[in-house]
C-alpha positions in Angstrom: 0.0 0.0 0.0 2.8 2.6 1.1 3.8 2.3 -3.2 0.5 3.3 -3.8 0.1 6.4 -1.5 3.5 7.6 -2.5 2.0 7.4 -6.1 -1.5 8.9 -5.9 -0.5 11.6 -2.9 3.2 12.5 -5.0 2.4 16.8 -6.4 -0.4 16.9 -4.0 -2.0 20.4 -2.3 -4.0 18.2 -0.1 -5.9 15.5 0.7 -9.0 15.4 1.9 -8.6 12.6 4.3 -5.7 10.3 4.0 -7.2 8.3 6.3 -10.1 7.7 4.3 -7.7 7.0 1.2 -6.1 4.6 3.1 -9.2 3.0 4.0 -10.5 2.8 0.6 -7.4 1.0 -0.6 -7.5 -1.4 2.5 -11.5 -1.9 0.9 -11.6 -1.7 -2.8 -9.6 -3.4 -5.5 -10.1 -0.8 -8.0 -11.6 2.5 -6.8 -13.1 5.3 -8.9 -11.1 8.5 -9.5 -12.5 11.2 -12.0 -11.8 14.3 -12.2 -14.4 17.1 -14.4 -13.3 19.8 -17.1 -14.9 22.6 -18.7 -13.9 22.2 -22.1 -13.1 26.0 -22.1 -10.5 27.2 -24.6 -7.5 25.1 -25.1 -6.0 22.7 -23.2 -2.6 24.5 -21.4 0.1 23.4 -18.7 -2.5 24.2 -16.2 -4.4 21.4 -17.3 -1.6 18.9 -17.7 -0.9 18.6 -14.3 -4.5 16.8 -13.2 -3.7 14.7 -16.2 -0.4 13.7 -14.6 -2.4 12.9 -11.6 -5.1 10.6 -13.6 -1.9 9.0 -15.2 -0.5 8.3 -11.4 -4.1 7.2 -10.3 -4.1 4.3 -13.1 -0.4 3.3 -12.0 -1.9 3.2 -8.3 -4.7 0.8 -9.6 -7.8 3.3 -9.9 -10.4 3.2 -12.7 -10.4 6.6 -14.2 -13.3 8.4 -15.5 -12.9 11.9 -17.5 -15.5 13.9 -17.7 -16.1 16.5 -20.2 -18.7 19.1 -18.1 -20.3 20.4 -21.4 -23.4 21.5 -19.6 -21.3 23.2 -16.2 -19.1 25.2 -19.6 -22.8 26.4 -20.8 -23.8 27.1 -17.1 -20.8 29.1 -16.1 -21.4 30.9 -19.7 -17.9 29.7 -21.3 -19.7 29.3 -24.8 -22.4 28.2 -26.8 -23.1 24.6 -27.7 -21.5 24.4 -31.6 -18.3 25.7 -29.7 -18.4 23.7 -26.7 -19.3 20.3 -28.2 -16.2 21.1 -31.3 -14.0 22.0 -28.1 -15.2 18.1 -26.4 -13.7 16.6 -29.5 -10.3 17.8 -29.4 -9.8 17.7 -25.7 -10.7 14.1 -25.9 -8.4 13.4 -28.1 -5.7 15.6 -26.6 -6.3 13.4 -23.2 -5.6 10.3 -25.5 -2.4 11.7 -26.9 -0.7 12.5 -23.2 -1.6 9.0 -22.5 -4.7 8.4 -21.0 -6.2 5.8 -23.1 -7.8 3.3 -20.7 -9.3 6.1 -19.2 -13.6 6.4 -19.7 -14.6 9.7 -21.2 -18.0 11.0 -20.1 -19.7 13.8 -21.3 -21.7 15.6 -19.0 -25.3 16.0 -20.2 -25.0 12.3 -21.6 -26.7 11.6 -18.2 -27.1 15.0 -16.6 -31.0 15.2 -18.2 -32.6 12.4 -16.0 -35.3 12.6 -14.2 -33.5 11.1 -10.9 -30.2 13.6 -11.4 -32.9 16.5 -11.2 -34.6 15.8 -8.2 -31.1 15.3 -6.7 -29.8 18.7 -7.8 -33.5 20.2 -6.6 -32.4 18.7 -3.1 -29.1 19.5 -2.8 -30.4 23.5 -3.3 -33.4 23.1 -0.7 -30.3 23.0 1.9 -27.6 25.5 0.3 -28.1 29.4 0.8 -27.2 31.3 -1.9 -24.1 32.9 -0.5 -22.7 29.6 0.5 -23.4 28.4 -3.6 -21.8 31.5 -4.6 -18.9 31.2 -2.1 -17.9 27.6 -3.7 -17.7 29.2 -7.0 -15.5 32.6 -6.1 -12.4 30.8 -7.8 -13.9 29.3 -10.9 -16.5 31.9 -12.3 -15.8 35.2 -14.4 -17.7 38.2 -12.8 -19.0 36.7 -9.6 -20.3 40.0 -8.1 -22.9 39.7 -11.2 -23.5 36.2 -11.3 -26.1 34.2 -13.0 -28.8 31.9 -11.4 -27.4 29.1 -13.5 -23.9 29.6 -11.5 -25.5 29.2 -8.4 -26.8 25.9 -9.6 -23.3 24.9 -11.1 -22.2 23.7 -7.6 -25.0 21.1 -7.6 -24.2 19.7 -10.7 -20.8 18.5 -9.9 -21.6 17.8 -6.2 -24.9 15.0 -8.1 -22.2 14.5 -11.0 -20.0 12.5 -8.0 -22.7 10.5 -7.2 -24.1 9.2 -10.6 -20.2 8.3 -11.7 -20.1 6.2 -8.9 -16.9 8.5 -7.6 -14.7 7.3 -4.7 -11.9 9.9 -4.9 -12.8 13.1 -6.8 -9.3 15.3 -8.3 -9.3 18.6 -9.2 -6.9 21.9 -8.4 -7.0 23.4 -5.5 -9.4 26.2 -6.7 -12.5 23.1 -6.5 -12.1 22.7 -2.4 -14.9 25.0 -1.9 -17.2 23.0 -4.3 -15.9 19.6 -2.8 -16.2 20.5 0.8 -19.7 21.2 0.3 -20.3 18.3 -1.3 -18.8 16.5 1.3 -21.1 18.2 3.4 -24.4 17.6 1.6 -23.9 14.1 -0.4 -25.7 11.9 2.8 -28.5 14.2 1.0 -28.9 12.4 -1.7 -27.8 8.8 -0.4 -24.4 9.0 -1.3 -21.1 8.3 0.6 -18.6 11.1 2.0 -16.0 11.2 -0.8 -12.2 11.7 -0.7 -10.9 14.9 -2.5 -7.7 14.9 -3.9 -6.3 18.5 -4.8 -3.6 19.6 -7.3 -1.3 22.7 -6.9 -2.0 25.2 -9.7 0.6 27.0 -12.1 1.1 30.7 -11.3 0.7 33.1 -14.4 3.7 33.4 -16.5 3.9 36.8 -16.1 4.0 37.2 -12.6 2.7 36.7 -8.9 -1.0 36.7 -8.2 -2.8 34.6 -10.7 -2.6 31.5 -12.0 -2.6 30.1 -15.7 -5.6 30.4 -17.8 -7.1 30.0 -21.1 -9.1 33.4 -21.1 -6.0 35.0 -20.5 -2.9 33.9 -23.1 0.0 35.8 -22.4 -0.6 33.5 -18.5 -0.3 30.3 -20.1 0.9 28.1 -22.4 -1.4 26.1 -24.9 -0.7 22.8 -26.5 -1.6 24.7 -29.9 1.5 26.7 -29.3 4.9 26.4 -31.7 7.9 26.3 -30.9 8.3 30.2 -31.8 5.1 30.9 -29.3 6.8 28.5 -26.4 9.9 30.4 -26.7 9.1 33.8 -26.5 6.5 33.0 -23.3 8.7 31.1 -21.1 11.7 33.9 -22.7 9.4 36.2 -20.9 8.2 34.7 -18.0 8.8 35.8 -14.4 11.5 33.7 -12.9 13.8 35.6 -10.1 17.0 34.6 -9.1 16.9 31.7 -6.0 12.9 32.5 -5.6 10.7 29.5 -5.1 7.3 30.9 -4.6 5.1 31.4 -7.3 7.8 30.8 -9.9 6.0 29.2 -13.0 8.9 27.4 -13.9 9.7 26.1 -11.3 6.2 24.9 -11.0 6.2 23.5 -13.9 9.3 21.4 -13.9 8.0 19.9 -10.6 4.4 19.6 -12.0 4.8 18.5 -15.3 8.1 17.8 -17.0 9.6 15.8 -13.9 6.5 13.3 -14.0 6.6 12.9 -17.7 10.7 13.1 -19.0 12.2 9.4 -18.9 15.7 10.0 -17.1 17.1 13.1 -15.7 16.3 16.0 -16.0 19.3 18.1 -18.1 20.1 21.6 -17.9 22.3 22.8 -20.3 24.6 25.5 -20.4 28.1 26.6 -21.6 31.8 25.0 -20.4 32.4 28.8 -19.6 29.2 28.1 -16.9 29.6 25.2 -15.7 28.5 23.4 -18.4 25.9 20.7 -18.8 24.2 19.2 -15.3 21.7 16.5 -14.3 19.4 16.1 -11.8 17.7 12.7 -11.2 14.9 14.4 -8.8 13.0 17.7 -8.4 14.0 18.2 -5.2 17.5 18.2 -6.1 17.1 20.7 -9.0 14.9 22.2 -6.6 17.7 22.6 -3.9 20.3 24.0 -6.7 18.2 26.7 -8.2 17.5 28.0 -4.6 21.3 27.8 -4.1 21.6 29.3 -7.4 23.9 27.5 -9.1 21.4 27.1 -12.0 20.4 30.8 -14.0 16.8 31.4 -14.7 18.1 31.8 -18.4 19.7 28.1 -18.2 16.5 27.0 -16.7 14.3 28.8 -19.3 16.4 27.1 -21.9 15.8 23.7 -21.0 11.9 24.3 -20.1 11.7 25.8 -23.4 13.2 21.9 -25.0 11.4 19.9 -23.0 8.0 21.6 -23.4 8.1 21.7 -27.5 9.2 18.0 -27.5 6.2 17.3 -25.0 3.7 19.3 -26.7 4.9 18.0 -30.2 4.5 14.3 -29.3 0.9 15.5 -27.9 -0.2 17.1 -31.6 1.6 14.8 -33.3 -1.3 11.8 -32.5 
């Protein structure tokens, strides 16, 4: 068991209880994982790092379902149908090509229409205020001070969208706890179990402290549609101080993303006049040198630049 939790708790925020996961690998052979995505924009490095964690989550011996919220995108007004159903498509396909290919893809309003997932949504809001629905949701909608009736209800839908995938560990980033603890909270409402959250760190913008990656904003993130020329001149750009840890991007993203998926160690390379070429066969290693800094932001940008183009390549390529 103790190979398992290193694998499914490894680039972890938190985990919402251990206890319980170690419970429900004591219990169940092969236990449900899933996590949700509006199929927003294009897929970036923000998103890559859940992925990761699905990819761990099959190595730990979990069946992983992927679904593909089209209805919560609608609800939280990310698009209309045409776009959002095109977007379903590509993402699914994307998912495949990073290697998740025994995973189940779900679309949401495949079984979000029934009768019984109604009345479950219906009671779920019969015991939420609206501030408390609107407080889960501060993180992932646009404009909250003027939001919609049908973000209030958003919460709902992924709290009942738990139960009718049969979920026993539900992933997301970090920016889902408010949605998850109040499903924790409410699911004996609808006769389902108290579920185990597992949440992801999220990628700080590339240009700078106090936001995070995402698709509605470009310059933050990088996309798997992006070339070579595109990767270059982001990262080229991105904030990345001398010896600082904290919201460094890069950083974050070697830990996140490029450690979990490289096959060896990870190289950074630079000139003989420098130092010239080193390894590092962990992050925490790398991690440890860049704080003592003995590796440059520009060395380091370098070789995120390399390993990023040949990732995303092998991604477009399929």
């Amino acid at each position: 068991m103790d190979d398992r939790l290193e694998i499914i708790t490894r680039n972890t925020e938190e985990i919402v209880t251990e206890d319980e996961l170690r419970n429900l690998l004591t219990m169940k052979s092969e236990p449900v994982c899933y996590c949700g995505y509006e199929t927003s924009g294009d897929v970036h490095l923000g998103h890559l790092v859940t992925m990761s964690k699905l990819k761990d989550m099959e190595k730990a011996g979990f069946k992983v379902k992927v679904l593909f919220a089209d209805w919560h995108t609608w609800l939280n007004r990310k698009g209309d149908w045409k776009w959002i159903h095109e977007q379903t498509s590509i993402w699914e396909e994307t998912f495949k090509a990073f290697g998740l290919r025994s995973a189940e893809y779900i679309l949401g309003s495949s079984f979000e229409r029934s009768l019984e997932y109604v009345d479950d949504v219906f009671t779920l809001s019969l015991d939420t205020t609206i501030n408390r629905a609107l407080r889960s949701m501060q993180v992932i909608a646009r404009d909250i001070e003027h939001a919609r009736v049908s973000q209030v209800l958003y919460p709902f839908l992924q709290i009942v969208d738990i139960k009718y995938l049969g979920v026993d560990v539900a992933i997301g980033g970090i920016e889902q706890r408010k949605i998850h603890m109040l499903g924790r909270e409410l699911s004996s409402k609808i006769n389902y179990k108290e579920f185990v959250c597992l949440h992801t760190p999220l990628i700080s913008s590339l240009t700078g402290p106090g936001d995070k990656m995402s698709s509605s904003k470009p310059d933050s993130m990088i996309s798997i549609r992006d070339g070579e020329d595109a990767i270059k001149e982001k990262i080229n750009k991105a904030y990345c101080p001398v010896g600082v840890k904290e919201e460094n991007p890069l950083l974050q993203i070697a830990r996140l993303i490029l450690f979990p998926k490289i096959t060896g160690a990870f190289e950074i390379k630079r000139p003989e006049k420098y130092g010239g070429n080193v390894e590092f066969d962990s992050y925490d290693s790398f991690e440890r040198a860049y704080l003592a800094k003995e590796v440059h932001p520009m060395d380091l940008k370098k070789s995120v630049v390399d390993y990023l183009v040949e990732i995303i390549s092998e991604i477009r390529a399929i």
